[in-house]
C-alpha positions in Angstrom: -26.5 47.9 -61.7 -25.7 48.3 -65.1 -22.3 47.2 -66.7 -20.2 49.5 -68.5 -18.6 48.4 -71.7 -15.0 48.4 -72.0 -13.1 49.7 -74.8 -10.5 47.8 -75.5 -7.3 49.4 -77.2 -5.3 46.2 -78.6 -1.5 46.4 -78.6 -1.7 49.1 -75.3 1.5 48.8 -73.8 0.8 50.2 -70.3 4.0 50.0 -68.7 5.7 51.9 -72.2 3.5 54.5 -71.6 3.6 55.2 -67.9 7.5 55.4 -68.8 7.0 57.9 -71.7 5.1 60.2 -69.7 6.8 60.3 -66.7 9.9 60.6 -68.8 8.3 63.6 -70.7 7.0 65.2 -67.3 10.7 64.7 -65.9 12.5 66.1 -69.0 9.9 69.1 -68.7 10.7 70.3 -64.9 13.9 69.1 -64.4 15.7 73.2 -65.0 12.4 74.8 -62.9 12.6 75.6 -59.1 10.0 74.4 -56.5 7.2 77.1 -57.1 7.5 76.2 -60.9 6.8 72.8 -60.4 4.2 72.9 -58.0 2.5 75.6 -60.6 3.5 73.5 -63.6 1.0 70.5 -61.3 -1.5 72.5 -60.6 -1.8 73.7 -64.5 -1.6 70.2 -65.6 -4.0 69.2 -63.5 -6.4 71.6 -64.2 -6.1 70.4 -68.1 -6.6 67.2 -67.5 -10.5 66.2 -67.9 -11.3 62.9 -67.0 -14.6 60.9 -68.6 -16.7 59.3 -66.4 
């Protein structure tokens, strides 16, 4: 099996951004009702494109 290389991104601060984005999400749904947030998911997930 082959190895995959590894990009390294020097001065990542992981736990910084976890908190920044779920900050962000929270600021963004905090006024919307249950059937916004569950679309608002199902949008951002649907953005999202991951690289394999």
């Amino acid at each position: 099996m082959k190895k995959k290389n590894k990009q390294i991104i020097e001065n990542f601060n992981s736990v910084k951004f976890m908190r920044d984005v779920r900050d962000k999400i929270s600021r963004e749904i905090q006024d919307m009702n249950f059937e916004e947030i569950k679309n608002y998911f199902e949008n951002r997930k649907s953005n999202l494109v991951v690289k394999v």
